[in-house]
C-alpha positions, 0 to 999 in steps of 0.5 A, spaced: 784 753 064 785 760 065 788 760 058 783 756 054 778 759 056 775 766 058 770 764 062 768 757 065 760 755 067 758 750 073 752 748 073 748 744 078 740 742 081 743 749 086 748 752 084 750 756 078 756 760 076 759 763 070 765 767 070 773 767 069 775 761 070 780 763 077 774 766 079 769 761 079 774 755 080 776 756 087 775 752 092 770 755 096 766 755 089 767 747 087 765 744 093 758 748 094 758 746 085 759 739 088 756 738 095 764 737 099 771 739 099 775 739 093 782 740 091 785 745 087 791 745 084 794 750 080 799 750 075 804 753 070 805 749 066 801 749 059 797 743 058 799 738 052 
């Protein structure tokens, strides 16, 4: 995501959060956005 965009947006009912996207796309921060643990995989390779 990091190189599509600059800065990402979540937004909930209770949460919001606008930042660099490997600021705001942790795992701590998605499971508050959506209510549960998450995963996170983070990869090198470009998107196609």
């Amino acid at each position: 995501m990091s190189r599509i965009a600059t800065n990402v947006l979540c937004l909930t009912r209770n949460h919001t959060c606008f930042q660099a996207p490997l600021g705001a796309l942790t795992p701590q921060l998605l499971a508050e956005a959506y209510g549960e643990p998450v995963g996170l995989f983070v990869h090198d390779e470009p998107l196609v």
